[in-house]
C-alpha positions as CSV (number, residue, x, y, z in Angstrom):
1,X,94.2,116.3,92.0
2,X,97.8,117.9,91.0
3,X,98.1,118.9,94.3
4,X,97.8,115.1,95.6
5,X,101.1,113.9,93.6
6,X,103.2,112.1,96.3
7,X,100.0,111.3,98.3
8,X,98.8,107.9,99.2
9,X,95.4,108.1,97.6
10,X,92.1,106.2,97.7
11,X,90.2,106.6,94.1
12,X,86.7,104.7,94.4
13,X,85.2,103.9,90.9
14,X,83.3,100.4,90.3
15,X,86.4,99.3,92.3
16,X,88.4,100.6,95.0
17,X,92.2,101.6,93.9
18,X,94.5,102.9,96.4
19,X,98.3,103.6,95.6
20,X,100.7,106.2,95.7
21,X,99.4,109.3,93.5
22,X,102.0,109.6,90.7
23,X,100.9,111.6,87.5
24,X,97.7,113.0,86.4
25,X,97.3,114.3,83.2
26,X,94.0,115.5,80.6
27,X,92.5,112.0,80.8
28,X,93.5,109.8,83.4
29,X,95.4,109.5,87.0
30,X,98.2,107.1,87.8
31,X,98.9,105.1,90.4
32,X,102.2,104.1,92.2
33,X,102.2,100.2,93.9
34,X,98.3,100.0,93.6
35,X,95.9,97.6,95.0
36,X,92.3,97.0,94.2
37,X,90.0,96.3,97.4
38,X,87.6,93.8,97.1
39,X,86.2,94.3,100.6
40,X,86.4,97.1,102.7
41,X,85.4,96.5,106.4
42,X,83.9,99.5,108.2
43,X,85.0,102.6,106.9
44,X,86.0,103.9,110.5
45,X,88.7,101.3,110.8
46,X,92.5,101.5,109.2
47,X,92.8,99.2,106.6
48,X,90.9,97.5,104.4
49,X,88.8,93.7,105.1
50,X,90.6,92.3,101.9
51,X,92.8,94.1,99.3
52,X,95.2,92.8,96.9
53,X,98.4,94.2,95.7
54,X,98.6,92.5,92.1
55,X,98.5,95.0,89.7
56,X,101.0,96.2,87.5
57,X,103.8,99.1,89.0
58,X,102.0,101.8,87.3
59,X,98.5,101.9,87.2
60,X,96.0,104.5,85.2
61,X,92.8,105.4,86.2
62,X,90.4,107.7,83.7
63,X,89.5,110.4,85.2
64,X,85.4,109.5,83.6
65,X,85.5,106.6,85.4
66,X,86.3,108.3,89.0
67,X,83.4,108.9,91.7
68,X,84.8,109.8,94.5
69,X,88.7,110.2,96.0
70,X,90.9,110.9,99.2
71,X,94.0,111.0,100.5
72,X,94.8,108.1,103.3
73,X,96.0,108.7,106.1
């Protein structure tokens, strides 16, 4: 995932983070001006049904917890 730094990413664990890929280390990823999606709408559409943009600047992600990723477009 080094090579995604700078990226706007989508990381899906038991939630949906998206957010600017910022550091990723050993452990865990971090994220730039993340949001968690509660509801994603069809998956061919831009956007998501309803996300939320509350969490803190910087936020980590362990790499365990991690099923799937991409970069959005």
């Amino acid at each position: 995932m080094e090579n995604l730094i700078g990226q706007q990413v989508q990381v899906w664990c038991n939630y949906i983070y998206t957010g600017k890929l910022v550091e990723v280390n050993e452990r865990y990823i971090v994220l730039e001006d993340a949001s968690i999606v509660y509801k994603t709408g069809p998956l061919d559409q831009k956007g998501w049904e309803y996300s939320q943009q509350v969490l803190p600047k910087h936020w980590g992600v362990c790499f365990h917890a991690i099923e799937a990723f991409a970069v959005v477009e």
